[in-house]
N, C-alpha and C positions, 0 to 999 in steps of 0.2 A: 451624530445623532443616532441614536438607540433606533432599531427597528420599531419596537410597538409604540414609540415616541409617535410613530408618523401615522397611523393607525386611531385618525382622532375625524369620525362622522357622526357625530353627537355630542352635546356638548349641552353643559346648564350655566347660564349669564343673567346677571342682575343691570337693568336698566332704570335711569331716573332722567326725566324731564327737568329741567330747572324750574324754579317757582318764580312766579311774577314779581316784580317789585313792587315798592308801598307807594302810594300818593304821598305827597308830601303836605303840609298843615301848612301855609305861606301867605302874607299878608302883603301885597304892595303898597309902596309909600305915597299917598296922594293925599291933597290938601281936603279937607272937606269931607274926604269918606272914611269911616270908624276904623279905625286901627289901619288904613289902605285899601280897605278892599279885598277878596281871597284872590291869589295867584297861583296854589297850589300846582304841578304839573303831575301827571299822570307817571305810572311807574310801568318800566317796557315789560312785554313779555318777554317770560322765560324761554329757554331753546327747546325744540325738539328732538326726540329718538327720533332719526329714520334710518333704516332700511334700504340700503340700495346693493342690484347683483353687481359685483366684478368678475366680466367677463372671462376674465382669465385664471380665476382660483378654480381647484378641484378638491379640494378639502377644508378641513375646519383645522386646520392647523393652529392658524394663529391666534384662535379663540384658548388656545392651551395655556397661554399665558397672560391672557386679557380678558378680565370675565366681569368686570364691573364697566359701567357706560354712565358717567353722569352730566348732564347738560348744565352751563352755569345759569345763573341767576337772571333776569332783568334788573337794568340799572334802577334805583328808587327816583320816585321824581324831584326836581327841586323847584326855589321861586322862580315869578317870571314866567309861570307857564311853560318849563323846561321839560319834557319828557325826559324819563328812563330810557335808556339804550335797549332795544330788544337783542338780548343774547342772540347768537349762532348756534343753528343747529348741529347735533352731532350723527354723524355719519357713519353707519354699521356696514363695513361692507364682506357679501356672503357669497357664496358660489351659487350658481342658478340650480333652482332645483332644492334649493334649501328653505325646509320646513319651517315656521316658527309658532311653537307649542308655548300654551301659558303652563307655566311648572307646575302649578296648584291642581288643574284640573286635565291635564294633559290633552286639551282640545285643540284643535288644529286654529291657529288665529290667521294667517297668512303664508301661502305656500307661492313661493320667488320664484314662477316659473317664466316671468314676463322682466321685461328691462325696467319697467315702472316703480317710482321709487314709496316707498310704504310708510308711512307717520304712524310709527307704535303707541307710543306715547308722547303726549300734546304738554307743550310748557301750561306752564299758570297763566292765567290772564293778569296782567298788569291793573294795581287801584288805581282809583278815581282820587285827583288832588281834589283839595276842598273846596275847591271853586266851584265844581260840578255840584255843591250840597246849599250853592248858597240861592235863598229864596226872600222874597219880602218880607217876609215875617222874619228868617234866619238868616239876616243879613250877615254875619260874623263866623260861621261855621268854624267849630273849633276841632271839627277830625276828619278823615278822610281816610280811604279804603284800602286794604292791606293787600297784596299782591296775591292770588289765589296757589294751591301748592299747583307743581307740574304732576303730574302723573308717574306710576313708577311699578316694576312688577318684578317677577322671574322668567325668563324664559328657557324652553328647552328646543335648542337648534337643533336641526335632523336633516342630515343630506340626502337627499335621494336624487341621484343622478336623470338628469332628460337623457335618457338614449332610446330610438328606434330600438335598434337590436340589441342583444348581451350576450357577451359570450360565456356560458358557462359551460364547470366541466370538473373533475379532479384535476389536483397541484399536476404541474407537467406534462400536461397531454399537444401543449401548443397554442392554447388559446392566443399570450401576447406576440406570438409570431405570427400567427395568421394576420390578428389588427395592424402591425407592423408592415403585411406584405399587402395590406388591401387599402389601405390608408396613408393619411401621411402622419398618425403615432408616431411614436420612436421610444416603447416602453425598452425598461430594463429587461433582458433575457439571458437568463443563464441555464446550467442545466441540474438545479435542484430545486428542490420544493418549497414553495413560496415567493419564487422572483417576485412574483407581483403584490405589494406591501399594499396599494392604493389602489383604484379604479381607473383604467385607462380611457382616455375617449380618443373617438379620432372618425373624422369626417369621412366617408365615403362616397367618391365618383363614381357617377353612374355615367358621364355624359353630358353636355354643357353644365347648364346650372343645378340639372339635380342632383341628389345624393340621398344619404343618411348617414346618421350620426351611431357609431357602433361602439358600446362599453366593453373591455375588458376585464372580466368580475375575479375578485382573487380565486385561486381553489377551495370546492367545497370539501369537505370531508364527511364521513358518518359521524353525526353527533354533533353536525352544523350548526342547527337550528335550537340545540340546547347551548350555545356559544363555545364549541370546541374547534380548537384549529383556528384561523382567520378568521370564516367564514361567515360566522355568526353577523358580526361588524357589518357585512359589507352583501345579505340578503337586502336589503332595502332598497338597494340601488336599482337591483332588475324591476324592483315594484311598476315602474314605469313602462318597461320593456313590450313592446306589441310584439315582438317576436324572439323566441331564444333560437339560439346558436346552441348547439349542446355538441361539446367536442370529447370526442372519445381518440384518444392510442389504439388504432386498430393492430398496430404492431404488435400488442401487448410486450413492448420491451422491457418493461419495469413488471413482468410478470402476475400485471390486473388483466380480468377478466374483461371486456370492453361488457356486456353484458351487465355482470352484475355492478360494474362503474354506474351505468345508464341507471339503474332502479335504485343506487343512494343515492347519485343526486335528485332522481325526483322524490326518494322520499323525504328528502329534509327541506325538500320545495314545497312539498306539501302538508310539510310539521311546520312550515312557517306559518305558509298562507295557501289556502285551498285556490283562491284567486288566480295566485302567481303560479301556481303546478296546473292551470288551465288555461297558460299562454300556448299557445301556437309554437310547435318546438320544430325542428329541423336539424338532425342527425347529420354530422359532419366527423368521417370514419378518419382521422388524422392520420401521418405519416404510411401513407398506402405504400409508399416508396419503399417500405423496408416491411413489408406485409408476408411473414412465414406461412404459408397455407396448413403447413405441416402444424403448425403451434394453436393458431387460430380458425377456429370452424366459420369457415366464412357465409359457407350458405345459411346456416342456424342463425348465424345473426343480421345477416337480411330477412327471413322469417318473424324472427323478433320483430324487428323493426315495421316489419308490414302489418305484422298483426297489430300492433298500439297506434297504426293510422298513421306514424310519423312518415317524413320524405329522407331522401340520404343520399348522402354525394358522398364518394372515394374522392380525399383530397390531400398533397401533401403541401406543407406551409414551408420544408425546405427549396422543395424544386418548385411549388406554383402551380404546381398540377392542381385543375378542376377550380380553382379559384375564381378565376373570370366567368365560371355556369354557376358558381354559387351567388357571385356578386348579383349579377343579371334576375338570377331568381327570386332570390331577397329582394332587391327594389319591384320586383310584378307582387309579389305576396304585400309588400307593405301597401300598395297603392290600393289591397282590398283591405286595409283592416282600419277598425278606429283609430283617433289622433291619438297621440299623449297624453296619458292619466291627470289630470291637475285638478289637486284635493281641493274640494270647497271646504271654507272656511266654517266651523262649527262654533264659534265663538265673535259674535257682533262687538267689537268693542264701542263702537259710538251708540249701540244701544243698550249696555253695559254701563259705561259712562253717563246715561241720560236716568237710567234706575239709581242707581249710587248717588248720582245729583243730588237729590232729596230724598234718599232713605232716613230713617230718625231710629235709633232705639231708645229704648228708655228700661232700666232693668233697679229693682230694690233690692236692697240690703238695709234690711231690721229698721229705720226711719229716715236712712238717705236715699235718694235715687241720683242715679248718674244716665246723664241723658248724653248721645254720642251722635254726629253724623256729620260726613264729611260737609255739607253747606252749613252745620252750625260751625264745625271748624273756621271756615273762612268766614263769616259772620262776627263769631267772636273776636276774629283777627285785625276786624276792621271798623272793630267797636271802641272809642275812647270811653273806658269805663270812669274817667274822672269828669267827663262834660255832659250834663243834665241832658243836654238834646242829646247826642246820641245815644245815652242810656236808655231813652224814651226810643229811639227808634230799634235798639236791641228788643225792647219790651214789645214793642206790636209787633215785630217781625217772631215772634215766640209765638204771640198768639195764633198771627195767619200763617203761622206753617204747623200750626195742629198740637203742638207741643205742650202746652198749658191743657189740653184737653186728653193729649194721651197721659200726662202726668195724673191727674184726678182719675183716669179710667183705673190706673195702678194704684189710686188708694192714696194720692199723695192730698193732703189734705193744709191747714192753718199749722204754722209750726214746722215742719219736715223741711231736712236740708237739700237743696237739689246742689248737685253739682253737672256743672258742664266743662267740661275740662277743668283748666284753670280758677274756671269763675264758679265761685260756691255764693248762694244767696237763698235768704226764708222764705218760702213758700207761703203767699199771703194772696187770698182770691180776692 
């Protein structure tokens, strides 16, 4: 697998709910009653999209190859009062901490930051057999109700990692060896720029059962936050972060500045997000163990660091040094600071759902009008156009949802053709 193959924390997928099944039109056989009697059975619902975390994903990998989601159908009814089978749900499953955005408007619909599992999109409601239509007067019913559609969208998934802390910093300074020595990680390390492809998590002991959970962020580089180098990718993840970890090379072995390292990466923290360049940072002076005094001004960069209000610990991640006074002080710092960031949702969809319900348009062209709304869809669908009674009950259900009245507000008059989907008929008051 290709490096930027693995390099996948966003990602855009098409979902579709299965549609209900039909009622079925079914007469049972019995002596004395007109044609038998209705037996029609009901048509099952469709499946649902849901939404569930797996615990154990860190990326959106496998969304690279799977980007359509469609739930089957409910079975149609048959005689005998036979139900439709209600389809099986299908099951999306994402790493915790993963966003999901409607494509269209880029609104946050649901952010997976709990185990709870999420119902995106709702199948169809299963028809009514025509048993349910039959009355004293309409003893014979000759139609029965179409399966309603499932629901269906775009989505745009976006991971952003739950970590307490993050460790950020430029490619190479130690970041994945420090999570490796304070944790039980076990990120790739090597010694050139970019070992770290992904975002590493890994649990930290503090003492029985507490801890925190600390990210590994790739290297940033200047020119981050306009997507150059890794980096770009993988700002989103610290979004969460109550505390950074900001790891500088005080060795300056690789001939950086520890210095001016410190002021790129907060400036492409804060060409991201002003938010996230106003977490809570703590200076962590890497490989002290090979620290030339002669190369690096050390007291100037304790100065720096005083003056910007950060904290700083000399620590090195080969030998362990000062590790255990960082670990200790990060769990007192987290125990004052707010929980985990967890986005509310900007997009209602069952209120959303309940507008669309019964929206109606109604638009002309030169002496036709084309009337559209998803409840005249389903109406239509479960209208026998060839049987007198339900024709008649297509016609009142026009009236009492306002339709025949928005038509005449548009000018639709004796003569003009409406169409509503499929069905075209003259407009006759």
């Amino acid at each position: 697998m290709r490096d930027a193959e693995r390099i996948i924390d966003k990602t855009k997928i098409y979902v579709k709910a299965g549609d209900g099944g039909n009622g079925a039109v079914s007469f049972r056989r019995e002596k004395y009653v007109a044609k038998g009697g209705p037996d029609g059975g009901d048509g099952g619902h469709g499946g649902n999209i849901v939404f569930r975390v797996d615990e154990g994903a860190t990326t959106l990998l496998f969304f690279r190859d799977h980007r359509k989601f469609v739930a089957k159908n409910g079975g149609n009814g048959m005689g005998e009062k036979f139900h439709g089978a209600t389809a099986k749900d299908v099951e999306i499953l994402v790493p915790l901490g993963t966003l999901i955005r409607d494509a269209e408007t880029g609104k946050i619909i649901k952010d997976m930051s709990d185990l709870e599992p999420f119902v995106c999109c709702r199948g169809g409601r299963g028809g009514f057999g025509n048993r349910h239509f039959a009355t004293p007067t309409r003893q014979v019913p000759m139609f029965a109700k179409q399966g309603t559609k499932g629901e269906e969208r775009e989505l745009i998934l976006e991971l952003k990692m739950l970590a307490d802390v993050g460790l950020v910093g430029m490619p190479s300074v130690g970041k994945s060896s420090i999570l490796s020595r304070i944790s039980s990680a076990r990120p790739k390390i090597a010694a050139y720029h970019f070992t770290t492809l992904s975002p590493n998590l890994g649990v930290v002991s503090t003492g029985g059962e507490s801890g925190f959970v600390a990210a590994d962020i790739p290297g940033l580089i200047e020119g981050a936050a306009d997507g150059a180098g890794l980096g770009h990718a993988f700002l989103r993840h610290v979004e969460r972060c109550r505390l950074l970890l900001h790891v500088v090379d005080i060795s300056a072995s690789e001939g950086r500045d520890p210095i001016e390292d410190i002021e790129t990466i907060n400036r492409e923290l804060a060409r991201y997000s002003e938010q996230l360049a106003s977490r809570p940072q703590i200076i962590l002076a890497n490989k002290c163990d090979m620290l030339d005094e002669e190369l690096v001004d050390v007291e100037a960069f304790k100065q720096f660091v005083a003056e910007n209000g950060w904290e700083l610990f000399f620590i090195s991640a080969a030998t362990g040094e000062g590790l255990k006074e960082v670990v200790q002080h990060v769990a007192h710092r987290l125990a004052e600071l707010p929980p985990l960031t967890v986005f509310e949702a900007e997009l209602d969809l069952a209120e959303e759902a309940e507008v669309n319900e019964f929206e109606t348009t109604v638009r002309r062209e030169n002496d036709d009008f084309y009337v559209e709304g998803k409840w005249l869809y389903d109406l239509l669908g479960r209208t026998n156009l060839d049987s007198y009674e339900s024709l008649t009950y297509f016609q009142r259900s026009l009236i009492k949802g306002g339709v025949i009245k928005m038509l005449e507000e548009k000018g639709c008059t004796d003569g003009h053709t409406v169409h509503i989907y499929d069905f075209e008929f003259e407009f006759i008051k």
